[in-house]
C-alpha positions as CSV (number, residue, x, y, z in Angstrom):
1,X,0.0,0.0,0.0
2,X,1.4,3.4,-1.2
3,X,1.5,5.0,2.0
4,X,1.7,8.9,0.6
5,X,-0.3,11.3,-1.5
6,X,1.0,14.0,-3.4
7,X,-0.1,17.3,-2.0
8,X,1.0,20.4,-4.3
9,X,1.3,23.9,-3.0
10,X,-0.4,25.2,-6.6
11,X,-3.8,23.6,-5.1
12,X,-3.9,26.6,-2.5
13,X,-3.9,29.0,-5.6
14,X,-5.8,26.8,-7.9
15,X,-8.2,26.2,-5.4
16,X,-8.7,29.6,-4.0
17,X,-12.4,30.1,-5.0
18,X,-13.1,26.8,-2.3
19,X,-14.3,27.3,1.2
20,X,-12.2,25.6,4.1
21,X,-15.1,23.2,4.3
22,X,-15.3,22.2,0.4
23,X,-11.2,21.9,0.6
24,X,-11.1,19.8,3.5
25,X,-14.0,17.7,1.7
26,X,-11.6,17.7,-1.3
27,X,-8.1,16.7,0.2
28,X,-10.0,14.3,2.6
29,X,-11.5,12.4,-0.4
30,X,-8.2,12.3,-2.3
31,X,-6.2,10.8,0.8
32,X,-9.1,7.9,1.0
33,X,-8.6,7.7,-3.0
34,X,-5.1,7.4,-2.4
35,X,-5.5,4.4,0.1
36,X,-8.2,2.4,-1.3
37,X,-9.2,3.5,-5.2
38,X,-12.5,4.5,-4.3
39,X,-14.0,7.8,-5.7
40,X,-15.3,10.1,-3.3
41,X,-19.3,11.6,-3.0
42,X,-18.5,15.0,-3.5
43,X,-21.5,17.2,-3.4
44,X,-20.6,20.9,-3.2
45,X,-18.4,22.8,-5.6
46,X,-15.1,20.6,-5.2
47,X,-16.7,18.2,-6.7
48,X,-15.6,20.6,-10.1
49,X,-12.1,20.5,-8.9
50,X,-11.8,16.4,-8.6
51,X,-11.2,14.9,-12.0
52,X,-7.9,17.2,-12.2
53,X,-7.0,16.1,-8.3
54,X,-7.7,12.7,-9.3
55,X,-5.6,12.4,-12.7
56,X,-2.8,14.4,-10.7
57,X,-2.9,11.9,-7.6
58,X,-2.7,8.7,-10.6
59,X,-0.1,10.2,-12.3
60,X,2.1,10.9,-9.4
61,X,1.6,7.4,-8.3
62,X,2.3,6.0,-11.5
63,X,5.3,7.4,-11.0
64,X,6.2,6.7,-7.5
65,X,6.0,3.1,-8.5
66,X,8.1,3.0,-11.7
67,X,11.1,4.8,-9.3
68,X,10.2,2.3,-6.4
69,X,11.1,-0.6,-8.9
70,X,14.0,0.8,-10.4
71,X,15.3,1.5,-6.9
72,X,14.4,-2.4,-5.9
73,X,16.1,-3.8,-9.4
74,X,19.3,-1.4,-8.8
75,X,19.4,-2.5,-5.0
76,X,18.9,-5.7,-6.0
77,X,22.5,-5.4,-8.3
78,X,24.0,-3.8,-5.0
79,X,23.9,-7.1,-3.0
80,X,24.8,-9.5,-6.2
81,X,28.3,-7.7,-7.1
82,X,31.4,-9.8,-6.5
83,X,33.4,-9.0,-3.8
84,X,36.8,-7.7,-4.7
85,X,39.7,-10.0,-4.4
86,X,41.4,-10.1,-1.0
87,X,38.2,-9.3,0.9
88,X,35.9,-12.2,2.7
């Protein structure tokens, strides 16, 4: 489980036109997105705002998980390189 969501400071300008209450409806349905896929009721107007908070959250997970692998295949190579002669 991908245990963080990518919170941009532009959504505090792109945003600006939301009430505290509508943001915190917003953010709070991304993070539960985030965790389990499912797509939030939104009722007021952040529901307007989702689809772009939605694609940006996939997107940045997509690529959190292509770096996670290449870290695991390049740590992987780490632990399989011969020890240099001399050396136990």
């Amino acid at each position: 489980m991908k245990e963080i969501t990518y919170l941009p400071n532009e959504y505090l300008e792109e945003m600006d036109c939301l009430g505290d209450a509508e943001f915190g409806r917003l953010i709070r349905g991304l993070l539960y997105y985030s965790i389990n896929g499912e797509e939030p009721e939104l009722k007021g107007t952040e529901r307007l705002f989702w689809k772009t908070v939605r694609n940006r959250e996939n997107r940045f997970a997509e690529a959190y998980t292509k770096k996670c692998d290449v870290n695991a295949k390049n740590g992987a190579k780490g632990r399989q390189a011969e020890k240099p002669n001399g050396f136990f």
